[in-house]
VOPAGU-2260 file (C-alpha; in pm, 1 decimal, decimal comma):
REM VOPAGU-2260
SITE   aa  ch    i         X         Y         Z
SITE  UNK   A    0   -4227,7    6199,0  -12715,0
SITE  UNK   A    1   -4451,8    6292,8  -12383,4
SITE  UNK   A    2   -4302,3    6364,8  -12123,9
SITE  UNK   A    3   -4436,7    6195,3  -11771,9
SITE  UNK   A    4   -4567,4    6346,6  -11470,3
SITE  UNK   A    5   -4357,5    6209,3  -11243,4
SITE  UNK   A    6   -4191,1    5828,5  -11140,8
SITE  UNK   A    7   -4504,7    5668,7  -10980,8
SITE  UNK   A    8   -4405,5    5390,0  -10670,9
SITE  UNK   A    9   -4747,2    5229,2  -10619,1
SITE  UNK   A   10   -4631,8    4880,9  -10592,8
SITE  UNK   A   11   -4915,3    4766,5  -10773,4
SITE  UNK   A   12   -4800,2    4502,9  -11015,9
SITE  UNK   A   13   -5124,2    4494,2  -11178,5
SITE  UNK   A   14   -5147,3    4864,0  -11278,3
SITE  UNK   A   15   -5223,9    4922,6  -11643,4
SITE  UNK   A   16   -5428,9    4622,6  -11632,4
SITE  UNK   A   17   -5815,1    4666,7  -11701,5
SITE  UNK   A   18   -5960,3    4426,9  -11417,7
SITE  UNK   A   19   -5988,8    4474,0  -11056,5
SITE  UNK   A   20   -5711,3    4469,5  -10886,9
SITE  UNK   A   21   -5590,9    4402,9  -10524,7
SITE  UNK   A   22   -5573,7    4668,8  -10293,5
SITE  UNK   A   23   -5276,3    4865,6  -10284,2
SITE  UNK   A   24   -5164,3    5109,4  -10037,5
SITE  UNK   A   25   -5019,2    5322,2  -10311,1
SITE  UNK   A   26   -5082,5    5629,7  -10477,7
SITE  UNK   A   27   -5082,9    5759,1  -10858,9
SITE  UNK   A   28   -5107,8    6096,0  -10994,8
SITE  UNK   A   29   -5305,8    6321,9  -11222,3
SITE  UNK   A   30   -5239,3    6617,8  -11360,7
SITE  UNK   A   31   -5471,0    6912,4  -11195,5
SITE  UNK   A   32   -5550,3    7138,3  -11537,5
SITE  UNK   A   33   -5649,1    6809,2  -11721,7
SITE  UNK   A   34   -5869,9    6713,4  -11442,4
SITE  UNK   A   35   -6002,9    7068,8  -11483,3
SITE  UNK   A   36   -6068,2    7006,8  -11859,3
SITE  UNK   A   37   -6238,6    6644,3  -11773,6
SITE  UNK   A   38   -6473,9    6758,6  -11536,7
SITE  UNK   A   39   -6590,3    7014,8  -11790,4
SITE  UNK   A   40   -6778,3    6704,3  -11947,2
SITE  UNK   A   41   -6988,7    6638,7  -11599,2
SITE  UNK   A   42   -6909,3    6462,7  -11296,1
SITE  UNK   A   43   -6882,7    6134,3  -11495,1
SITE  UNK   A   44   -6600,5    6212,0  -11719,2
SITE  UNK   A   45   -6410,8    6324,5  -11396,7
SITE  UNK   A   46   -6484,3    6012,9  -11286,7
SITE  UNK   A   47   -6377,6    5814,5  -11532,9
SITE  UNK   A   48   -6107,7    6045,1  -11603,8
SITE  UNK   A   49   -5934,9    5956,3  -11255,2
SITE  UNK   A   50   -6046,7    5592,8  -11283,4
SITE  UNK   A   51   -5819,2    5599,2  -11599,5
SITE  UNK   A   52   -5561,5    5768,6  -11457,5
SITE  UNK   A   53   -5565,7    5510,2  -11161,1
SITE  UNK   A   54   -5465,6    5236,7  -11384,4
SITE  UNK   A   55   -5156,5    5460,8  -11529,4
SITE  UNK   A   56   -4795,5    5259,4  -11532,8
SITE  UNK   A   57   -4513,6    5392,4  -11396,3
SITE  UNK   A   58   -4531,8    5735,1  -11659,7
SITE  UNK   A   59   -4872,5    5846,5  -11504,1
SITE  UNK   A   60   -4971,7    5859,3  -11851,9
SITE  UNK   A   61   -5049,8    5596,3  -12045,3
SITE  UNK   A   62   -5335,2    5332,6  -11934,4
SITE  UNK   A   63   -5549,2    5038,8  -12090,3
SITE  UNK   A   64   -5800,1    5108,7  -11818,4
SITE  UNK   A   65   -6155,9    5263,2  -11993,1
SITE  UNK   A   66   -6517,6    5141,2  -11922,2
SITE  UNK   A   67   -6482,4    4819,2  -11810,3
SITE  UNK   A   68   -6262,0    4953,1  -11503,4
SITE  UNK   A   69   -6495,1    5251,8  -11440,6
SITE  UNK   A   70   -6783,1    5058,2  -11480,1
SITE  UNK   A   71   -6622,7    4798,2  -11204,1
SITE  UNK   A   72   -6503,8    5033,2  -10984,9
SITE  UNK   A   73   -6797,0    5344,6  -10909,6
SITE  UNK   A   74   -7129,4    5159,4  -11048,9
SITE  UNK   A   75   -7193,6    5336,9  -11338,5
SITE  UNK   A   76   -7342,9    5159,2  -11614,1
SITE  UNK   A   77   -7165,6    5016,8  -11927,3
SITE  UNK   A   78   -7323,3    5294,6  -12163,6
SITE  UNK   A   79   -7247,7    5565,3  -11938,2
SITE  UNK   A   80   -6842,0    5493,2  -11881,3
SITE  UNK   A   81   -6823,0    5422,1  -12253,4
SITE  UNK   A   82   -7029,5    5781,7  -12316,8
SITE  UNK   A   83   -6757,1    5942,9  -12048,2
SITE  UNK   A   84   -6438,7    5810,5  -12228,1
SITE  UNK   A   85   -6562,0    5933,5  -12556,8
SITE  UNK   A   86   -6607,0    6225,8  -12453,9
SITE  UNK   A   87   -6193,7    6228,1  -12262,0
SITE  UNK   A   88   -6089,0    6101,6  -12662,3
SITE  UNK   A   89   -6325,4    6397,1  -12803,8
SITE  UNK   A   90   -6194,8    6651,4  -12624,8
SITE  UNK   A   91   -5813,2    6537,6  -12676,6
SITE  UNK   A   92   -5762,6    6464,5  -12263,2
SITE  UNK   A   93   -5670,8    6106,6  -12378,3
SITE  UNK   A   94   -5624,2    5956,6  -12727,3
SITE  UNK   A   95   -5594,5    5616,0  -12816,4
SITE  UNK   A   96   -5191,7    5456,7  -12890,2
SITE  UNK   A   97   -5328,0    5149,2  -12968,1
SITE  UNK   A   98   -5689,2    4970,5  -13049,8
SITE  UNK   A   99   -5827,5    4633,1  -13063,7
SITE  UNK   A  100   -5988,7    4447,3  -12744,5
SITE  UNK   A  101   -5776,6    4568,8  -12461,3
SITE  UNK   A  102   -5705,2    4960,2  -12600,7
SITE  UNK   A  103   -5404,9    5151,2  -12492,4
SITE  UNK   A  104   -5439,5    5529,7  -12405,3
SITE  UNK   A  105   -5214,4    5814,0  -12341,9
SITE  UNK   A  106   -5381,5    6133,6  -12087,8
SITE  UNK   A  107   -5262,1    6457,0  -12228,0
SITE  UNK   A  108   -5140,5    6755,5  -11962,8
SITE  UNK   A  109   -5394,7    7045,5  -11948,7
SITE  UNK   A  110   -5175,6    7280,6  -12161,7
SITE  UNK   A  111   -5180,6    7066,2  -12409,6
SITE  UNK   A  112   -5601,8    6981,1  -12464,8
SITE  UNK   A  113   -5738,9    7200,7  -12742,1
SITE  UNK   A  114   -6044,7    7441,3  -12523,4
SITE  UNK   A  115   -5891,9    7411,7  -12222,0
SITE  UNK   A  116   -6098,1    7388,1  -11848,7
SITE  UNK   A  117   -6375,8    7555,8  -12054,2
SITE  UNK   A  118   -6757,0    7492,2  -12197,5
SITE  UNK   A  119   -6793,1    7535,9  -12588,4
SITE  UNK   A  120   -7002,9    7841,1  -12498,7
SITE  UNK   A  121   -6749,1    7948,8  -12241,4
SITE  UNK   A  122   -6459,6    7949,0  -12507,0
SITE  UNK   A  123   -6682,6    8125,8  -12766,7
SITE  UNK   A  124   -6684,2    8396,1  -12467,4
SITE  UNK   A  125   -6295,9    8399,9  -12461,5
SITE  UNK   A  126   -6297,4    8447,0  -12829,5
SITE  UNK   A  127   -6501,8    8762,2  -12827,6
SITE  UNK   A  128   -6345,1    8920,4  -12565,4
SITE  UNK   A  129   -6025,5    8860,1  -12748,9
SITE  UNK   A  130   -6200,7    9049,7  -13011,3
SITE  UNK   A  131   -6292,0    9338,8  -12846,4
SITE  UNK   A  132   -6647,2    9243,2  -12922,0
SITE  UNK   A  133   -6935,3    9388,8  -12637,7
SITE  UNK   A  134   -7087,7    9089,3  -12493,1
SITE  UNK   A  135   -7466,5    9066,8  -12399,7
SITE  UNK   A  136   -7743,1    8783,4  -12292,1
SITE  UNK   A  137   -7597,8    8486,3  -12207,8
SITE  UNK   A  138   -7237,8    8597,4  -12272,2
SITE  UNK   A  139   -7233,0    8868,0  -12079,3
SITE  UNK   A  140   -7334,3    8629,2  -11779,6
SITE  UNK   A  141   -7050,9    8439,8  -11853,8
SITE  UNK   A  142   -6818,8    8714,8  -11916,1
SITE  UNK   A  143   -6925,0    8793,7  -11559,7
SITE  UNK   A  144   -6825,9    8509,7  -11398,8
SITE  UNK   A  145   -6499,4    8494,0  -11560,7
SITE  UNK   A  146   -6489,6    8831,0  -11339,4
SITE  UNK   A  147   -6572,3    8709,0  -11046,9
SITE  UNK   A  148   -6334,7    8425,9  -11091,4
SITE  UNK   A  149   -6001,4    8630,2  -11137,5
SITE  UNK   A  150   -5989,9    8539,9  -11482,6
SITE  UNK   A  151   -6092,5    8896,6  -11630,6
SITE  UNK   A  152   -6151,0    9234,2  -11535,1
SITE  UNK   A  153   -6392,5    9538,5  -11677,6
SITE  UNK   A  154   -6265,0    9806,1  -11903,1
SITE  UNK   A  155   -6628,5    9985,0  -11881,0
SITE  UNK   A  156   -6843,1   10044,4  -11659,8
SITE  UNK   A  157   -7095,0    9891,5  -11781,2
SITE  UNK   A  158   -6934,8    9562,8  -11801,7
SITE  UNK   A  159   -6963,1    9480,5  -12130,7
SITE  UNK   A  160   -6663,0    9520,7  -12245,0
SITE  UNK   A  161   -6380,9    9313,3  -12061,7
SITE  UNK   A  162   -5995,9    9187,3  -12081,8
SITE  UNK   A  163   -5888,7    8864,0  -11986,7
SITE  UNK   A  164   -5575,1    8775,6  -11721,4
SITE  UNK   A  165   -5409,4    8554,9  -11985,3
SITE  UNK   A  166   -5182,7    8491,6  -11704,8
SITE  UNK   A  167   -5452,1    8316,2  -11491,0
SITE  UNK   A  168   -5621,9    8149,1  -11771,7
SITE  UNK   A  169   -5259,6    7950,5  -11855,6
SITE  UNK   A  170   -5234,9    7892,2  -11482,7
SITE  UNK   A  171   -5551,1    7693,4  -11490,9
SITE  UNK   A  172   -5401,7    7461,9  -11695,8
SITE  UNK   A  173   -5017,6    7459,9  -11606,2
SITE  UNK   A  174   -4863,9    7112,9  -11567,4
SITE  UNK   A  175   -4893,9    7047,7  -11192,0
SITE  UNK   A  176   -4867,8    6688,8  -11048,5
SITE  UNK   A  177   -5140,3    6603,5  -10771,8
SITE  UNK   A  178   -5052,9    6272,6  -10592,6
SITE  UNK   A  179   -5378,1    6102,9  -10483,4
SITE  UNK   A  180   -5422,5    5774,9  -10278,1
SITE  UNK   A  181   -5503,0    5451,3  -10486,6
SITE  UNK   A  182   -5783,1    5365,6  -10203,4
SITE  UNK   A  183   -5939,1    5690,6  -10355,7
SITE  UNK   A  184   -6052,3    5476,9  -10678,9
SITE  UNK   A  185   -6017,6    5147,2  -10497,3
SITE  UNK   A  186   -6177,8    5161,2  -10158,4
SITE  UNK   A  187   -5993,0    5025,3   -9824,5
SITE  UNK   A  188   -6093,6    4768,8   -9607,1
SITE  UNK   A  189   -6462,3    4695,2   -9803,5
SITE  UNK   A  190   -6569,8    5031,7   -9792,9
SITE  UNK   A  191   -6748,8    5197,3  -10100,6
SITE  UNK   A  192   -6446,9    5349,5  -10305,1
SITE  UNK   A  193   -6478,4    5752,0  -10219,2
SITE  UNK   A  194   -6521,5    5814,1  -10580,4
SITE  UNK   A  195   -6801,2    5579,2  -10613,4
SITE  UNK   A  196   -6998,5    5785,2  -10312,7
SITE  UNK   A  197   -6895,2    6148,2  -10506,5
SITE  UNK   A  198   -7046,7    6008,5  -10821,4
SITE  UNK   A  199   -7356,1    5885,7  -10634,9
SITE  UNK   A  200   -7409,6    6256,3  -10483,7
SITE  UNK   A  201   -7405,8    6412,6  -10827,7
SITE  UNK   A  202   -7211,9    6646,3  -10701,0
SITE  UNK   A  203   -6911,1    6774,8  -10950,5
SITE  UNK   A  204   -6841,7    7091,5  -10734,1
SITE  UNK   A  205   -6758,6    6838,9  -10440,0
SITE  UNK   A  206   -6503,5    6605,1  -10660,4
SITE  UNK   A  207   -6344,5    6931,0  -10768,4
SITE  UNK   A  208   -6315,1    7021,9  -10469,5
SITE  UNK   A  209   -6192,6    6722,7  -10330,5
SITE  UNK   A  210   -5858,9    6690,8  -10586,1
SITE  UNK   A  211   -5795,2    7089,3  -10503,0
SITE  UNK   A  212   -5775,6    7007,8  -10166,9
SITE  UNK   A  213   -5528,3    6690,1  -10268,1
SITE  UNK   A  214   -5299,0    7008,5  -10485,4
SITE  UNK   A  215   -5248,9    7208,6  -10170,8
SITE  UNK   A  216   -5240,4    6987,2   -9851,8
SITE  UNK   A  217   -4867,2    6967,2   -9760,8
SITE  UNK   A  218   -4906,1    6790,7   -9402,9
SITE  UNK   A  219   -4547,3    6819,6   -9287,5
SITE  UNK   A  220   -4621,4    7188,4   -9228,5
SITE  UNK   A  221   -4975,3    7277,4   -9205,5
SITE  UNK   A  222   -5092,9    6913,9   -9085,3
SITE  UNK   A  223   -5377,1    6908,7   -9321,1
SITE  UNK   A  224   -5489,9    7203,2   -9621,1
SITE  UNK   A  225   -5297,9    7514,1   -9564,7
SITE  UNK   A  226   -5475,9    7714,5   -9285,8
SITE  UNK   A  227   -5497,9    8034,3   -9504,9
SITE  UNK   A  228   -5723,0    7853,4   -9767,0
SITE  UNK   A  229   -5923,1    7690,5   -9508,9
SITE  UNK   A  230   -5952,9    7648,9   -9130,0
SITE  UNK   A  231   -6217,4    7640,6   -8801,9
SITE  UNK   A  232   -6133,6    7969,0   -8605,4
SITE  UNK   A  233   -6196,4    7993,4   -8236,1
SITE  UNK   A  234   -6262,7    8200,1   -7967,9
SITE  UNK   A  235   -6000,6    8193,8   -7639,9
SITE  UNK   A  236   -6059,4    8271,9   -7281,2
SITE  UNK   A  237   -5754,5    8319,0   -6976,6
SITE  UNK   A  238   -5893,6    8086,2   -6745,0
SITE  UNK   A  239   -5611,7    8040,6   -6476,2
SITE  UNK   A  240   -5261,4    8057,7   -6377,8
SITE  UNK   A  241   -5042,4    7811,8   -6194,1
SITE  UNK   A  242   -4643,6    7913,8   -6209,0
SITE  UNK   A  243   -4528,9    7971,4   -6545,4
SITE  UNK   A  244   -4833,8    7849,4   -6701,6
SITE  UNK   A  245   -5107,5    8033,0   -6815,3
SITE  UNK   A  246   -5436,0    7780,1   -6838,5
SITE  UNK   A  247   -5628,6    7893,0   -7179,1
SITE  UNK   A  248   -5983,2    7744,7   -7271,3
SITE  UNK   A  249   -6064,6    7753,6   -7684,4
SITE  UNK   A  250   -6432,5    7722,5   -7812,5
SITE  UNK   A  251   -6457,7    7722,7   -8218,9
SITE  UNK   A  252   -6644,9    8006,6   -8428,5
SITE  UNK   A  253   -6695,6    7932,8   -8754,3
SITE  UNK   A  254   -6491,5    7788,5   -9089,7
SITE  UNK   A  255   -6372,4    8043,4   -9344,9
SITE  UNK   A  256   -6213,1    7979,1   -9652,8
SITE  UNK   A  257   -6000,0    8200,7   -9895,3
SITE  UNK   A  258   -6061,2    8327,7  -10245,9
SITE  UNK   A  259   -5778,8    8188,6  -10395,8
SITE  UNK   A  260   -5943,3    7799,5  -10307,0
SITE  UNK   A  261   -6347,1    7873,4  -10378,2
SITE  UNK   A  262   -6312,2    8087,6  -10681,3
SITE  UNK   A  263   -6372,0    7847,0  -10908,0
SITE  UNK   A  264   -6728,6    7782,0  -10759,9
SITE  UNK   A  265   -6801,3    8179,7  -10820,7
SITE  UNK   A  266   -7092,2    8224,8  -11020,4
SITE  UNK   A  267   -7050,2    8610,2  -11091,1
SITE  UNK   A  268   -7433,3    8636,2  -10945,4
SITE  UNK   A  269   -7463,1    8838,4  -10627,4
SITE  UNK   A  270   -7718,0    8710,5  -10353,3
SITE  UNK   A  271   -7865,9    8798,5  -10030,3
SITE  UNK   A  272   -7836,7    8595,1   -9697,2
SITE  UNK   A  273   -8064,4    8613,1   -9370,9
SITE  UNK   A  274   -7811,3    8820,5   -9203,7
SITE  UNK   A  275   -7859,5    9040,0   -9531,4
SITE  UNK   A  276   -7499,9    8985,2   -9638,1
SITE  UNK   A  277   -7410,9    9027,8  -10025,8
SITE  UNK   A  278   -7194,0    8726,1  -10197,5
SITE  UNK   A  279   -7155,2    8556,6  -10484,5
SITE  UNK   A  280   -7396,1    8282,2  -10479,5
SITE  UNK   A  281   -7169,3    7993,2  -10541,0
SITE  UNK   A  282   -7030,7    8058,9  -10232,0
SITE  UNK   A  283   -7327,0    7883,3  -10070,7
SITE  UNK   A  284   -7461,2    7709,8  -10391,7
SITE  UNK   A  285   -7139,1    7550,0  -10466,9
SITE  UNK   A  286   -6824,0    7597,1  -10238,9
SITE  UNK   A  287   -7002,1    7536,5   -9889,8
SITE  UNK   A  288   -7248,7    7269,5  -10050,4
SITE  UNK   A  289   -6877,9    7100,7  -10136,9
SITE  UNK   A  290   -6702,9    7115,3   -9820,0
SITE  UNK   A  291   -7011,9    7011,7   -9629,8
SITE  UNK   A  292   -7082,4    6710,4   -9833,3
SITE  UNK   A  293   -6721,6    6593,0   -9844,2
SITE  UNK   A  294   -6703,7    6624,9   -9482,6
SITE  UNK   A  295   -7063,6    6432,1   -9406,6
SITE  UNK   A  296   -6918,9    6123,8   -9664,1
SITE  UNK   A  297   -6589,5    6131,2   -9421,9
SITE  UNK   A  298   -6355,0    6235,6   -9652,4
SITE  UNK   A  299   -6231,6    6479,2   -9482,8
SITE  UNK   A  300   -6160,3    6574,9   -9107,0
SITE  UNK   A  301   -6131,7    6858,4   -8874,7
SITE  UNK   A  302   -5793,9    6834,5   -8654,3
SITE  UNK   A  303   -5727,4    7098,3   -8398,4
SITE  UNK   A  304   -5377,8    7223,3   -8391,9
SITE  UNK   A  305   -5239,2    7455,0   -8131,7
SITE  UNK   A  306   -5065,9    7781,7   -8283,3
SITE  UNK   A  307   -4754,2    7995,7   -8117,0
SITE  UNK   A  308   -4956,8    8336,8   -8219,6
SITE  UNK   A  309   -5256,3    8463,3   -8480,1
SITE  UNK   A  310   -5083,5    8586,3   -8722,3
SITE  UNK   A  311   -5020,2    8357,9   -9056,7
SITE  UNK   A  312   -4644,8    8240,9   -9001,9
SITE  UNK   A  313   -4702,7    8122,5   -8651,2
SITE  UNK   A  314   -4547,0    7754,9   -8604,1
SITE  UNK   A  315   -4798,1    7474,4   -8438,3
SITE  UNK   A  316   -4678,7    7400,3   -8112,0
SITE  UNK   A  317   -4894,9    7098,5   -8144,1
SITE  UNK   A  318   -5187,0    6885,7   -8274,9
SITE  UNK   A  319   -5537,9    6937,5   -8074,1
SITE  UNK   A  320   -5737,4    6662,5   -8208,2
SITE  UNK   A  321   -6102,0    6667,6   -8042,9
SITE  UNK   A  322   -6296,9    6411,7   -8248,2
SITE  UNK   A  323   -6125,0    6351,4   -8545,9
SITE  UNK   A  324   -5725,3    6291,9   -8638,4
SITE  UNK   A  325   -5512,5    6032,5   -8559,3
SITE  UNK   A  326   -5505,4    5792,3   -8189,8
SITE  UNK   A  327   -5205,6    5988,1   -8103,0
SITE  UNK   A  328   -5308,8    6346,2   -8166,4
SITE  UNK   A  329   -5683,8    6284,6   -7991,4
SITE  UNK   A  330   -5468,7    6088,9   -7659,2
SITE  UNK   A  331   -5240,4    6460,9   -7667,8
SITE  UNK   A  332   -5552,2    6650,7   -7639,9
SITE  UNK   A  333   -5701,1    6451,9   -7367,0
SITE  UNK   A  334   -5349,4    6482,0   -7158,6
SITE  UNK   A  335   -5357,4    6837,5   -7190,8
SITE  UNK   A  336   -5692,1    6927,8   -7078,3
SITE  UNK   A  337   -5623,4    6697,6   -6778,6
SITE  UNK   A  338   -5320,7    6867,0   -6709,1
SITE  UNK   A  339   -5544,7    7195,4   -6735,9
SITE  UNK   A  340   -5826,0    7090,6   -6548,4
SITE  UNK   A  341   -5547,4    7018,9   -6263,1
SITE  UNK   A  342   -5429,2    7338,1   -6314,3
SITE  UNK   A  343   -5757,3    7525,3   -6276,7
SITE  UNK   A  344   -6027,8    7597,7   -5934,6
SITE  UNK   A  345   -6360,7    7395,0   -5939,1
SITE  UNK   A  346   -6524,5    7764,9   -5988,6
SITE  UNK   A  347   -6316,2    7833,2   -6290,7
SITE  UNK   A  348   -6400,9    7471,8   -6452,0
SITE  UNK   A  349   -6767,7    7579,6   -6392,7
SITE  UNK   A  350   -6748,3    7900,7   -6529,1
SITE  UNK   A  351   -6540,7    7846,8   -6845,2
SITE  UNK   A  352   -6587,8    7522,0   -6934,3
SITE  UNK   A  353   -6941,5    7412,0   -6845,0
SITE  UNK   A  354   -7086,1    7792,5   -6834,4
SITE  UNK   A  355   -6914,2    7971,4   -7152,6
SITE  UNK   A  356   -6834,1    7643,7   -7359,6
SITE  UNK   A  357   -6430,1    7656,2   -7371,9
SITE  UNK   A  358   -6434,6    7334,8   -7340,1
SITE  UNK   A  359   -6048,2    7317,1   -7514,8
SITE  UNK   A  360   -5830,7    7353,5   -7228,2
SITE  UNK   A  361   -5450,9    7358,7   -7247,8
SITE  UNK   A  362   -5173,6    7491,8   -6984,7
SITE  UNK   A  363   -4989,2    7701,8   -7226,9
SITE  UNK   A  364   -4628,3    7870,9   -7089,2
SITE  UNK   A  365   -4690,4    8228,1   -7014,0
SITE  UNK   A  366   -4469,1    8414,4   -7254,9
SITE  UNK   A  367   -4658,0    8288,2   -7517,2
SITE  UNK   A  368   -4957,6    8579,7   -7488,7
SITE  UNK   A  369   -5058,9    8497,1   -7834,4
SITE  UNK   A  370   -5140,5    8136,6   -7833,5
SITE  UNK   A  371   -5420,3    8038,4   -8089,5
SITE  UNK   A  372   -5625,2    7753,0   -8186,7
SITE  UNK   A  373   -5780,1    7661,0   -8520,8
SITE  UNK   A  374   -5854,3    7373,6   -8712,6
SITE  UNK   A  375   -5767,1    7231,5   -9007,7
SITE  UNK   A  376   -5897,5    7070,1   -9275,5
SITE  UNK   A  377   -5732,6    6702,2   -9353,5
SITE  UNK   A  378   -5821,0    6426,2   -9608,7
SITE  UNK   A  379   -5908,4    6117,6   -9425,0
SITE  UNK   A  380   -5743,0    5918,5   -9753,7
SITE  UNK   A  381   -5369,0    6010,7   -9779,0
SITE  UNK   A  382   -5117,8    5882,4  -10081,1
SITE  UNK   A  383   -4853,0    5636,1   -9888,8
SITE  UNK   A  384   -4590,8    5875,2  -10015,7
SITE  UNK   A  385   -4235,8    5917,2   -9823,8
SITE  UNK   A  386   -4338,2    6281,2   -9748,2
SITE  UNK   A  387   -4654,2    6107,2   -9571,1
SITE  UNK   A  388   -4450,6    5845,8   -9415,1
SITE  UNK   A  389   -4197,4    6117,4   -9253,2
SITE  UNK   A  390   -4500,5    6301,8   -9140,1
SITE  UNK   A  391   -4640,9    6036,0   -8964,0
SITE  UNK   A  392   -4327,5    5974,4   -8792,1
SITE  UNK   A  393   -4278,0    6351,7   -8658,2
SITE  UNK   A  394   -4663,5    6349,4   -8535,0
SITE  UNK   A  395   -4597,8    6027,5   -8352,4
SITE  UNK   A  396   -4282,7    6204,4   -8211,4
SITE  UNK   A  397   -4424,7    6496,8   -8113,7
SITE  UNK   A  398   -4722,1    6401,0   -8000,6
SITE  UNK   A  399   -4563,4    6140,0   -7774,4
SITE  UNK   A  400   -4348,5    6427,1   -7618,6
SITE  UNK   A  401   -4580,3    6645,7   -7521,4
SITE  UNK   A  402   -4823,5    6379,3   -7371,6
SITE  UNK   A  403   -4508,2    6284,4   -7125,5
SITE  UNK   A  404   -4480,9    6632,0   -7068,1
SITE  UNK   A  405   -4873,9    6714,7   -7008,2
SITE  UNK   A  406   -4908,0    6423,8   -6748,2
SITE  UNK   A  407   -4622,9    6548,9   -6525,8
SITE  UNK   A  408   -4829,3    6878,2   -6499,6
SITE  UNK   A  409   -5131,1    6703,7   -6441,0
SITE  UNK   A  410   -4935,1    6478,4   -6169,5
SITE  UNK   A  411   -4804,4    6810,1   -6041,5
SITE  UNK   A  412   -5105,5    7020,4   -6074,3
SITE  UNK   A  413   -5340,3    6789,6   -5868,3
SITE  UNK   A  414   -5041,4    6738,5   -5595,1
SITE  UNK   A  415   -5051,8    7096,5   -5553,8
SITE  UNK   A  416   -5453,1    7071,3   -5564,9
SITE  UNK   A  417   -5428,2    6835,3   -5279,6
SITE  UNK   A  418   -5210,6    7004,0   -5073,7
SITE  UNK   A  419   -5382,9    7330,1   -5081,5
């Protein structure tokens, strides 16, 4: 007997079903290592792996949704979804429970499919290194990258012979719920599903990317993906003073991103940039490629948040949203910078904010010397999950707080303007 994921609430009454269905604002899950393992088939048995997984029942595991469904739903042809499932019942990521017109199938947990998130080739590389064997050519290229991903480590210098971190090889695969939006596989208000736009890129590193992201963003405390795995850093300047406030202006730098989240793009090949700095090249082949494209399709969004300090446990004070986010969060960041601008000379607006490009401005109280902006990343589709729902509700609460508060220091600020 399997055991299920998790108890799925979509609300869609029509799950399990292999026909379009209306459009639900619920969410399913998948389990992360068997995505892993599906995507080792190409980009279209990921697709059709989630597309499968969208039409689970209430176990998150068992679904009579195959070509027909994944053929409706992202455009690929007949021949092509049918070539994709094969390939899921092949590799033991689903197996038929029962046949005949309208198939039943159950989708195994990653720890339980046979070679794992790896190629054929890739597991014959496992094997020898298991063995002790020296690997060379091809394998050695792979035993490389298996380096460069965390999964090994040298025991020569020369590199040929390795050991593997059997500990992060099972974590690859380690049963680990991911709950994704249904309008992910269905689309929302007649747009083009997102999964129908990934598959029409080509693009697997950028629908990989695109469920990690889903496994780590936790919104109620980061508002988006963890900071540490991904964020926009900026630059500050001390603009002005007016009583206990100190008026800061924030321009953004650049994006960086941790280890731990690109190194499964790592390629264990070392390349040269303009500036003339050394990295692996899937760092710009893959990983940046992925994050670019998934934020030019608009599935994902950059939302400022504004930080008690810089160092990694410092709470948000509040959101900072400059173009994307929600109404609420861009409305707080317009308050604040008129409260700033209030705050502020006509020769220090100039300066700072027209001159040097901080054009962020916030009255922040003076005590806290460390204040820090950054952005972070945030899928534009979220699963209509209670944590979501009591998210939404603090944000609203917050954000409505904080606008009161802003426009009584911009009412104040240009009073004392006046005056002067």
């Amino acid at each position: 007997m399997t055991k299920p994921l998790a108890k799925s609430h979509s609300g869609d009454e029509l799950a399990g079903q292999e026909k379009l269905t209306k459009k639900s604002p619920g969410f399913f899950a998948v389990d992360l290592g068997a995505f892993r393992c599906a995507a080792v088939g190409g980009l279209n048995s990921a697709v059709a792996y989630l597309v499968m997984a969208r039409g689970t029942g209430r176990d998150n595991r068992t679904t009579q949704w195959s070509a027909n469904a994944i053929e409706q739903r992202t455009g690929m042809s007949r021949p092509n979804a049918k070539k994709a499932v094969e390939d899921l019942d092949t590799r033991g990521i689903s197996r038929k429970l029962r046949d005949g017109k309208h198939p039943v199938r159950e989708l195994a947990l990653g720890h339980q499919i046979p070679g794992g998130p790896f190629t054929i080739q890739e597991q014959e590389v496992l094997a020898a290194i298991r063995a002790g064997e020296i690997l060379n050519g091809e394998l050695k290229a792979l035993g490389t990258m298996f380096v460069a991903r965390g999964l090994a480590k040298e025991r020569d210098k020369g590199g040929g012979l390795l050991e593997l971190d059997e500990i992060a090889i099972s974590a690859l695969t380690a049963p680990q719920p991911v709950w994704l939006p249904n309008a992910l596989v269905d689309g929302a208000a007649g747009e083009v599903p997102p999964i129908e736009l990934l598959r029409q890129t080509r693009n697997l590193s950028a629908l990989l990317l695109l469920i990690e992201l889903y496994a780590v963003q936790f919104l109620a405390n980061f508002g988006g993906v963890p900071r540490d795995m991904l964020q926009v850093k900026f630059d500050r300047a001390k603009i002005g003073e007016r009583g206990p406030f100190v008026v800061w202006g924030f321009r953004p730098q650049q994006m960086m991103a941790s280890y731990k989240l690109a190194r499964l793009h790592l390629l264990g090949q070392s390349t040269k940039r303009n500036d003339g700095t050394q990295l692996d090249a899937g760092w710009d082949a893959s990983f940046w490629l992925a994050v670019e494209l998934l934020n030019s399709l608009g599935l994902t969004e950059r939302v400022g948040m504004l930080l008690e300090g810089d160092d990694a446990e410092a709470e948000i004070i509040h959101p900072y949203a400059i173009k994307d986010g929600e109404p609420a969060e861009r409305e707080l960041a317009t308050a604040a910078r008129t409260a700033a601008e209030s705050m502020i000379t006509p020769g220090q607006l100039n300066w700072y904010v027209r001159g040097e490009g901080y054009q962020c401005l916030v009255p922040v109280r003076a005590h806290i010397i460390n204040v820090t902006m950054v952005e972070v990343i945030r899928l534009k589709y979220r699963p209509h999950t209670a944590a979501t729902a009591a998210w939404y509700a603090l944000m609203q609460q917050i954000t409505a707080e904080y606008i009161a508060r802003y426009r009584v220091l911009g009412n104040d600020g240009a009073a004392k303007t006046s005056a002067a």
